[in-house]
N, C-alpha and C positions, 0 to 999 in steps of 0.2 A: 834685662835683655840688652844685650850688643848692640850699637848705632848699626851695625851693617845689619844685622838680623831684620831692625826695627825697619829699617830700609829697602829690605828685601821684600818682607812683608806687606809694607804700604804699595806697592808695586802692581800686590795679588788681590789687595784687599781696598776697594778706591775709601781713601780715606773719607768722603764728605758722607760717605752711609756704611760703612765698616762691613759693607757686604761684596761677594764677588762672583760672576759668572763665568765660570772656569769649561773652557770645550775640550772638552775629552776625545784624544785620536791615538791615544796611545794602545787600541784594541789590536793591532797587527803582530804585539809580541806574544800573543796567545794564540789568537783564532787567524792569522795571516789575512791572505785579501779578502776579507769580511765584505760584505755586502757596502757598494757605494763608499764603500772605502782602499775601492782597488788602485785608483791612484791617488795616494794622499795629496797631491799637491792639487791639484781639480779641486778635492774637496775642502780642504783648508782654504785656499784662497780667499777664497770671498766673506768667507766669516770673520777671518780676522778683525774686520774694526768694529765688530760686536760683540768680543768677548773679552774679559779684565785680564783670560791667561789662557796659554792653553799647555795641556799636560800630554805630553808627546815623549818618543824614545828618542836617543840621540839620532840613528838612523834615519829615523824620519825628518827631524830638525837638521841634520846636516844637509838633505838633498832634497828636502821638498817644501822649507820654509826659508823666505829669501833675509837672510841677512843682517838686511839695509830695514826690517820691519823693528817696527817697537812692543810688538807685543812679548809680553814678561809670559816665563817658559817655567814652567815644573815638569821638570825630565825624570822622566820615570826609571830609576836604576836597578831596580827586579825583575826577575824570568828565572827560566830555565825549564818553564814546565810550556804543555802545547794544549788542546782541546782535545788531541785524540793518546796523549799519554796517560798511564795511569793511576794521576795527580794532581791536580791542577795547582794544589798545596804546595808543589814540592820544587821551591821555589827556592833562589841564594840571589848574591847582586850581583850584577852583572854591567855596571859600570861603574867606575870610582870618583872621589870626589872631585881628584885632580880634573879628570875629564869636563869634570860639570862645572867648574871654576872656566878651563879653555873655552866652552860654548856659553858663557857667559851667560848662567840660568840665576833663576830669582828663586829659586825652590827644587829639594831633589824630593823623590818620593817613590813609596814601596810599601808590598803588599802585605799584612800580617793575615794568620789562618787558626785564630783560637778556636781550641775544641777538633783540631786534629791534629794526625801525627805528627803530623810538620809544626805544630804551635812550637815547641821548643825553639826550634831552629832558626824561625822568623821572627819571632821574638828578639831572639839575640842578633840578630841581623839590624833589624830595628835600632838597638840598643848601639850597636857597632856604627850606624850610619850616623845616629844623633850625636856622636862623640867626635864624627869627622864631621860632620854639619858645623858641630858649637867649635872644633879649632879654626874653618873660614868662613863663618860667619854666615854661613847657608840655613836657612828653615828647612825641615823634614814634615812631610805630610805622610801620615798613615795611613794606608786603604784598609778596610776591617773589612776583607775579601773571605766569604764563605763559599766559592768556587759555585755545585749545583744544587747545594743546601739549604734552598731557598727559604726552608721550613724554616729557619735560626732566625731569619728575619724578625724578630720580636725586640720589645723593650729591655728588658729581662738581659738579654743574649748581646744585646747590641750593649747597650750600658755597661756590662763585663768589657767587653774588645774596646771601646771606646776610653772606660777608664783605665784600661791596662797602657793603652798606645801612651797616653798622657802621663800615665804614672814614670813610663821609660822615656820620656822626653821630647816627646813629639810635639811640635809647633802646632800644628792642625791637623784636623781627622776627617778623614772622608768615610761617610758610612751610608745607611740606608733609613728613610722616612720609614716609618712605622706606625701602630695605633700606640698612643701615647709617650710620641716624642720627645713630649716634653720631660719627662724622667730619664731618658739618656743625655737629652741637653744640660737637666741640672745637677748631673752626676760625671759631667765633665768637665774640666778646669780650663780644657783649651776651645777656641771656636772649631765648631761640624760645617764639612760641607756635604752637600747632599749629592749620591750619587743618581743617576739619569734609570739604570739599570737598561734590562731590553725593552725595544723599545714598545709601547703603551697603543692600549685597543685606539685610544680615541689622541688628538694632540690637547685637547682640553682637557683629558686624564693628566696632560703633562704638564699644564699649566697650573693646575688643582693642585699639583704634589707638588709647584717650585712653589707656590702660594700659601698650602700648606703649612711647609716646612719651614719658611719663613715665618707666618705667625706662632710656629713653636718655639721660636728660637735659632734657626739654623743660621750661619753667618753667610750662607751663598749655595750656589748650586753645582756641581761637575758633571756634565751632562753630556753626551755623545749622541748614542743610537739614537736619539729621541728628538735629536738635533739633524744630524747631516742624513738619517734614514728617512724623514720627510721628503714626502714631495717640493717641499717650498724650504730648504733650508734656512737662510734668512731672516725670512718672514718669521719661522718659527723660532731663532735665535732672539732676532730682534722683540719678539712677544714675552718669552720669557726674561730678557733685558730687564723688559715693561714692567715685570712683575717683582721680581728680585730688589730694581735701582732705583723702580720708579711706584713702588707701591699701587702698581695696578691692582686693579679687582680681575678677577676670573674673566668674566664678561668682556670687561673692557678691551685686555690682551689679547682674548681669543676675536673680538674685532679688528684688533691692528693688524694678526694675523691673517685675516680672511682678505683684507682690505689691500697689504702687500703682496697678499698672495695673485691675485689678483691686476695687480701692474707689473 
């Protein structure tokens, strides 16, 4: 791997635990003013110095994250598709690398959709973006996006999307915790990070699953709704931190949680 690569990466990934807390606000290219995400800058603000990165559209990073911050960006350069189109698969890139060079990201990244129509197509999409990644020296992260399919969510299904992303060249893979995680983890060559999905009955469901996923193997978390859709964002960023960087237990987190929440 390339000095720049390797450098990009260290960025996303704190080297002293090889693990990462990644905030996810990049939901606005699908589903627009989603819920407590109507002004991203409100809600990005204050999270920043509790997450290792955060994975945003260029849109948003031009006009609602300042600058002058040092948080390291994986700019999401896929769309095309909306919640109420009828696709959410049907997806090409939509910004190029040149761009993601000028906003000086640490990481670009995009969706794949194995197991439908559109798999061809983001596949090679995929393919097309790791080859402009590997000439400036940028990491590609994979999302293994099964749109409202929730059912596919298995080992099985995920280990396919997973080892496919990695086989076409992708640096890191973002997918979904599952029962028996640990067979997608050992059946892929690059590090997992774990997505947030919607957000969860309880926030100790959500700490269970960064905890989880961690002791299966995952190398970090990418987590949104489950983050800035709390009551106590924060608090609850700052808990699953705990949990991911600092080897908390369940318990413990869900009391630093209760405890910030609280001041």
């Amino acid at each position: 791997m390339q000095w720049g690569l390797k450098n990009r990466l260290s960025r996303i990934f704190n080297p002293e635990t090889g693990r990462t807390v990644m905030l996810a606000v990049d939901h606005g290219y699908f589903l627009g003013p989603t819920r407590k995400l109507e002004d991203p800058r409100a809600t990005i603000s204050p999270l920043l110095p509790y997450a290792d990165a955060l994975m945003v559209t260029r849109g948003v990073l031009r006009n609602c994250v300042d600058p002058e911050g040092a948080i390291p960006t994986v700019l999401r350069v896929s769309g095309g598709a909306s919640i109420i189109g009828p696709s959410l698969a049907a997806e090409g890139l939509t910004t190029s690398v040149e761009d993601a060079i000028r906003l000086n990201v640490s990481a670009i990244t995009m969706s794949i959709f194995v197991g439908t129509e559109h798999e061809r197509e983001t596949l090679l999409n995929l393919a097309k973006l790791v080859d402009e990644g590997e000439r400036y020296g940028l990491p590609v992260l994979a999302v293994t996006a099964v749109g409202k399919k929730l059912e596919k969510r298995d080992a099985r299904f995920l280990s396919l999307c997973c080892r496919i992303a990695a086989e076409i060249g992708a640096h890191y893979v973002k997918t979904y915790y599952c029962e028996d995680f640990e067979k997608v983890v050992d059946s892929c060559p690059v590090p997992l990070v774990i997505a947030g999905g919607p957000q969860l009955d309880t926030f100790k469901d959500t700490l269970q699953l960064a905890h989880d996923a961690i002791a299966k193997g995952a190398r970090g978390v990418d987590m949104g709704r489950n983050i800035w859709q709390s009551d106590h964002p924060v608090a609850a960023l700052r808990a699953v931190r705990g949990v991911v960087q600092e080897n908390m237990k369940v318990n413990e987190a869900f009391e630093l949680y209760e405890s910030l929440s609280k001041g």
